[in-house]
C-alpha positions as semicolon CSV with decimal commas, in nm:
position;residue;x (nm);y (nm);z (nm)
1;X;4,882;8,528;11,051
2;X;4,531;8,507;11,241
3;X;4,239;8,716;11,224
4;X;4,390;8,951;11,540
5;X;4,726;9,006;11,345
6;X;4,520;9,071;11,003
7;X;4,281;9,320;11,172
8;X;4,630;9,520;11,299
9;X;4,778;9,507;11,011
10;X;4,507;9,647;10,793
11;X;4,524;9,948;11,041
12;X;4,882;9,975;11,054
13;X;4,830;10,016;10,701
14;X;4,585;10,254;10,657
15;X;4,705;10,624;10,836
16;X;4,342;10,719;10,863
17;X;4,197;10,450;11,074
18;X;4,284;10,341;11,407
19;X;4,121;10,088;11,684
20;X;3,862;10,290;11,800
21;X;3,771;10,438;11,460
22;X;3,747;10,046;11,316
23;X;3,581;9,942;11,644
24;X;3,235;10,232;11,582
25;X;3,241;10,151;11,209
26;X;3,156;9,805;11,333
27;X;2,909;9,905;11,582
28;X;3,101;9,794;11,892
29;X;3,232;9,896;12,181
30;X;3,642;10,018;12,184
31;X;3,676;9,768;12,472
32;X;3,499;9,495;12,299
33;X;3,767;9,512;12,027
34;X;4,057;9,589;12,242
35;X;3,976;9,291;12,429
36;X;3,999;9,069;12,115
37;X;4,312;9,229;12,003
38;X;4,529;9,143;12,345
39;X;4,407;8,796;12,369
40;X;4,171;8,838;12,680
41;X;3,913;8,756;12,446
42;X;3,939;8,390;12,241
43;X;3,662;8,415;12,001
44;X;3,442;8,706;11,794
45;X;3,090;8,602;11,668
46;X;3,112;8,601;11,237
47;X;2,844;8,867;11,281
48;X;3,098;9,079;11,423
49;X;3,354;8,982;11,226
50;X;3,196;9,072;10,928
51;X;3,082;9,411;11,044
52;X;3,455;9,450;11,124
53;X;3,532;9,326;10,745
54;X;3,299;9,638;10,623
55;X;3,452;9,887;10,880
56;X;3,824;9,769;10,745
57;X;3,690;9,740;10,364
58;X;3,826;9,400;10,328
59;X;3,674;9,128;10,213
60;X;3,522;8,918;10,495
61;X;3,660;8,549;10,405
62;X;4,041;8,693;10,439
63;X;3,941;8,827;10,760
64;X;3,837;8,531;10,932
65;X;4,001;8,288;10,786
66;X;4,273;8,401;10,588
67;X;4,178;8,313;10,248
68;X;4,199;8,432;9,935
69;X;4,263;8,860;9,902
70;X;4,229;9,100;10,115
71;X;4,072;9,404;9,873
72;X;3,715;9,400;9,838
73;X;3,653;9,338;9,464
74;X;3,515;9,703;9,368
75;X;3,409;9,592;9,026
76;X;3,260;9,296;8,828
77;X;3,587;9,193;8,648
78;X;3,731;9,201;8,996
79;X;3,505;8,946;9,103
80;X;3,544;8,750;8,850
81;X;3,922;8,734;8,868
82;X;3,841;8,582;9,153
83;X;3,684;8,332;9,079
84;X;3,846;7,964;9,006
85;X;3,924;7,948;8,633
86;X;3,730;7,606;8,603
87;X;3,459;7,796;8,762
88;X;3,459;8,095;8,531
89;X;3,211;7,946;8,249
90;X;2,964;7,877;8,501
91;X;2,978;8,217;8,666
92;X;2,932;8,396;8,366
93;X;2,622;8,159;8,231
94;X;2,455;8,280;8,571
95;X;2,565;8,657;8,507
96;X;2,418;8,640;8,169
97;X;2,075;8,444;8,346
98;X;2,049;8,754;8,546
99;X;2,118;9,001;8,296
100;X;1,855;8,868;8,054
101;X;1,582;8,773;8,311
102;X;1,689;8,933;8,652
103;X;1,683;8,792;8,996
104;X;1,366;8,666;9,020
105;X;1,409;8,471;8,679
């Protein structure tokens, strides 16, 4: 499946939204999109293809390349489903870093 095919189905599956709907929540033109969609356009900047992302409320990285999940994480223990279980340690040493000192610690 490519990025065109994921973008239709994440419409197809969602009553509410349609081309033109997805196409102002990303701040561009219906033609723009429609263009991309039928193949007369080849390529899509990653600036637009995360504002598309936001405007479908899927996670950007399954978008445009296909990986991982679709759903946006809406929580922390989302996220860190997510995340590689080798990796998991690390990501919570950091989450405790920020709790205890904060971003700028």
């Amino acid at each position: 499946m490519d990025m065109r095919e994921r973008i239709l189905a994440v419409i197809a599956e969602k009553p509410e939204m349609t081309v033109r709907s997805v196409s102002l929540g990303a701040g561009m033109s219906d033609s723009m999109l429609n263009k991309f969609l039928k193949g007369h356009t080849e390529s899509m900047t990653i600036k637009n293809a995360e504002k598309l992302a936001a405007a479908l409320m899927v996670d950007p990285q399954w978008l445009i390349f296909g990986e991982g999940e679709p759903d946006l994480a809406g929580d922390i223990d989302g996220l860190f489903a997510r995340i590689p279980p080798d990796q998991r340690e690390q990501a919570r040493r950091v989450l405790e870093t920020f709790a205890r000192t904060g971003t700028d610690g």
